[in-house]
C-alpha positions in Angstrom: 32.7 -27.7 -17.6 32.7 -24.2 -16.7 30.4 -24.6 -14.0 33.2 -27.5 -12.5 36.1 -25.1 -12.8 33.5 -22.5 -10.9 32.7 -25.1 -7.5 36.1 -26.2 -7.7 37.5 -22.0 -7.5 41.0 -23.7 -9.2 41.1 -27.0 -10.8 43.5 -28.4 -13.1 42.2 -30.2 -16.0 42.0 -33.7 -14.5 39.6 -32.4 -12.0 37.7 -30.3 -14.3 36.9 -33.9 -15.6 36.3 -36.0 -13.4 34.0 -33.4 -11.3 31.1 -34.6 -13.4 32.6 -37.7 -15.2 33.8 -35.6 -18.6 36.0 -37.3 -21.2 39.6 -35.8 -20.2 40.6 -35.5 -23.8 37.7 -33.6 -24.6 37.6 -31.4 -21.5 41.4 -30.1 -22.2 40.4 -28.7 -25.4 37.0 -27.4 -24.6 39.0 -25.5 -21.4 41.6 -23.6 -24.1 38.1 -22.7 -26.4 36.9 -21.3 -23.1 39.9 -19.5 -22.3 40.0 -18.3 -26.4 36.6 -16.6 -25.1 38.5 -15.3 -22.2 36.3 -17.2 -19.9 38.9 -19.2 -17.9 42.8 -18.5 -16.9 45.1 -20.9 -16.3 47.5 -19.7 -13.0 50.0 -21.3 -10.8 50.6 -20.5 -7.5 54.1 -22.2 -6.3 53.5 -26.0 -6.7 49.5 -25.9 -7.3 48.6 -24.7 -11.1 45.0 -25.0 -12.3 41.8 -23.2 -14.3 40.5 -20.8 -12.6 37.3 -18.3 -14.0 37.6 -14.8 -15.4 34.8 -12.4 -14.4 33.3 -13.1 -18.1 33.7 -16.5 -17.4 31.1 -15.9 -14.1 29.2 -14.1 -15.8 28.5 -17.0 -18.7 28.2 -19.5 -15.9 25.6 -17.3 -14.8 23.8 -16.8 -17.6 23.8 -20.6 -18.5 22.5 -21.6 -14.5 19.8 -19.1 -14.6 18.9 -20.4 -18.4 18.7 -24.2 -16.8 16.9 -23.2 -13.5 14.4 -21.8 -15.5 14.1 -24.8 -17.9 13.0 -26.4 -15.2 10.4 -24.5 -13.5 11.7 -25.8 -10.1 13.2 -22.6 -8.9 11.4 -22.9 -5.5 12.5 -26.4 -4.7 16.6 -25.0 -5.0 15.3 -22.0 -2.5 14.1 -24.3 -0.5 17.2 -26.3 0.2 19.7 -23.4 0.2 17.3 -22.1 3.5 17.6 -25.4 4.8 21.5 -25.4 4.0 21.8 -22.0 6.1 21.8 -23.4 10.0 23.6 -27.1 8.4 26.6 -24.8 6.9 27.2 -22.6 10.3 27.2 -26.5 12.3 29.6 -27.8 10.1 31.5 -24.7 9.9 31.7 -25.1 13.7 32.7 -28.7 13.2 35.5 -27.8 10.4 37.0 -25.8 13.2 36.6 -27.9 16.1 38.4 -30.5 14.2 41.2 -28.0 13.8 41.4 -26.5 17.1 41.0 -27.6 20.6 40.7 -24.4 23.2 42.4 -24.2 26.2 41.8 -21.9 29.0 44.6 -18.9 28.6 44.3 -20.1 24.1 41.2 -20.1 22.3 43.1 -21.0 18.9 45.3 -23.9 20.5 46.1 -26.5 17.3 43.8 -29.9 17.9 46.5 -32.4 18.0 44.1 -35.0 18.4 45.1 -36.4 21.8 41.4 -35.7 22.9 39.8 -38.8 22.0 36.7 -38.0 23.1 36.6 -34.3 21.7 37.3 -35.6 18.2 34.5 -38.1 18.6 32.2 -35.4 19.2 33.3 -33.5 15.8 32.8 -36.7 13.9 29.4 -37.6 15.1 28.4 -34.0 14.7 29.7 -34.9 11.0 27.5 -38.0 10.7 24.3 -36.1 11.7 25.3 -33.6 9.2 25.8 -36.3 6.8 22.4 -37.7 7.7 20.9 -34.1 7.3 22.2 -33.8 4.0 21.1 -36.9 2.3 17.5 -35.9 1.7 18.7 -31.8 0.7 20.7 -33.8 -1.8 17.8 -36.3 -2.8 15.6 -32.9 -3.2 17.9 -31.0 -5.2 19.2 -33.3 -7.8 15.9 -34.7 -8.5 15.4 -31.4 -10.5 19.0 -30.6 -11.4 20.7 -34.1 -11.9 24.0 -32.0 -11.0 23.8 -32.2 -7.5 23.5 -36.2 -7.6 26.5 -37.5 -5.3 27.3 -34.5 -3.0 25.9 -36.4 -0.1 28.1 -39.9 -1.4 31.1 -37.6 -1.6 30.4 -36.5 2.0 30.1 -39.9 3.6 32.7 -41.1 1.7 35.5 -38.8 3.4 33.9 -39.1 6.4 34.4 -43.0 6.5 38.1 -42.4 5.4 38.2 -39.7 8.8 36.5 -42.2 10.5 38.9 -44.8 10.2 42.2 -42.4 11.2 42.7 -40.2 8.1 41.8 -37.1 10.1 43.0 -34.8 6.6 39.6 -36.1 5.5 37.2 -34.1 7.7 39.0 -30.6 6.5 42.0 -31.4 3.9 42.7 -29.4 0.8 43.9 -30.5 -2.0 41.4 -33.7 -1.6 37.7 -34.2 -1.4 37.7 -33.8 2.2 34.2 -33.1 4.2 34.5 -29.6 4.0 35.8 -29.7 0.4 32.5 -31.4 -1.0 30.5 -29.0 1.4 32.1 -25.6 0.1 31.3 -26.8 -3.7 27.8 -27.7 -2.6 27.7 -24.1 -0.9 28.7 -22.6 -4.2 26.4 -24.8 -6.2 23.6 -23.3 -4.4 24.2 -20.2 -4.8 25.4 -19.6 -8.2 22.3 -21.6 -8.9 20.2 -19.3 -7.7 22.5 -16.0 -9.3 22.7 -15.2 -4.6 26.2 -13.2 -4.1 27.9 -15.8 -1.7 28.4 -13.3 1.1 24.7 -12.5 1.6 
C-alpha cells in the first residue's frame, strides 16, 4: 500500500486500492495506521485531495523494496531492465511532447491542436513501438517481482483509447494515460533498485 501511494506521488484512497487490487475497506484503514506512523499525509490541493508520502514514509518504502529485492536474489534482472528503460523513457518522453506541441517555424512550443493528421499518426505509432518494446521489459521484470505484472496491459490499453480519438489518453492526468502508466513504471524502477530518480 505504501509502495502504491509512492508510484502514484498523490492518490486518494480509491486509487491506493485499486493500484494493486487491495480491498478498499481495508486499505482506508491501513492508510490512517500509516499516517499514525507518520508515514503518509493526506493534502488537498484546490479540487484534487489525496495520500501522499512523508520522507519516513520513503524511507520505509525503501527499506521494505530493498528487503524484497533481496529476497529474491534477482537484483541483476531489475538492473537490467531499468538500462534498457533509459533510451525507451527519453523516446517516449519525446513522444509525450510531440503529442502536446506541434513546432512552427517563428514557435517552437506552438500547442498541437491536432489538425496535423499525419504528425499525430507519427506520435502514436512511435507509441505502439514503444508499446511493443515494453512488453518483454514487463514480461522480464514481473517474472521476479509479480508487481510489475500489467504495466505493459495498462499501456496498450490507453493507447487503444488514444487510438480511437480520446487524445487525453496518450498524456492525460488525472487518468491512466500512456505517460501516467510510464512515469509509475519509471518510479517502480528505481525505488526498486534504492537509484535517486534524477541520476
Amino acid at each position: 500500500m505504501l509502495h502504491s501511494v509512492r508510484i502514484q506521488g498523490m492518490a486518494d484512497d480509491d486509487a491506493v486500492a485499486v493500484r494493486f487490487g487491495l480491498d478498499r475497506a481495508d486499505t482506508h484503514e491501513l492508510l490512517l495506521d500509516d499516517e499514525a506512523y507518520g508515514w503518509v499525509r493526506r493534502a488537498a490541493f484546490g479540487t484534487t485531495a489525496g495520500w501522499s508520502l512523508t520522507d519516513r514514509g520513503r524511507a520505509e518504502d525503501d527499506r521494505r523494496l530493498a528487503e524484497e529485492l533481496s529476497e529474491t536474489g534477482e537484483r541483476a534482472v531489475v538492473e537490467r531492465a531499468h538500462e534498457a528503460f533509459g533510451p525507451l523513457n527519453a523516446r517516449l518522453l519525446q513522444a509525450c511532447t510531440d503529442w502536446q506541441l506541434l513546432p512552427e517555424k517563428d514557435d517552437r512550443l506552438t500547442p498541437n491542436h491536432h489538425t496535423d493528421p499525419e504528425w499525430d499518426a507519427r506520435v502514436l505509432d512511435e507509441l505502439g513501438t514503444l508499446r511493443d518494446e515494453l512488453t518483454p521489459l514487463v514480461a522480464s521484470l514481473s517474472s521476479v517481482l509479480a508487481r510489475f505484472e500489467g504495466y505493459d496491459t495498462r499501456f496498450t490499453s490507453a493507447l487503444d483509447r488514444a487510438r480511437s480519438g480520446q487524445g487525453e489518453w496518450v498524456a492525460g492526468t488525472g487518468l491512466s494515460s500512456c505517460h501516467t502508466v510510464w512515469m509509475e513504471l519509471h518510479e517502480d524502477l528505481v525505488s526498486t533498485l534504492g537509484v535517486p530518480r534524477a541520476e
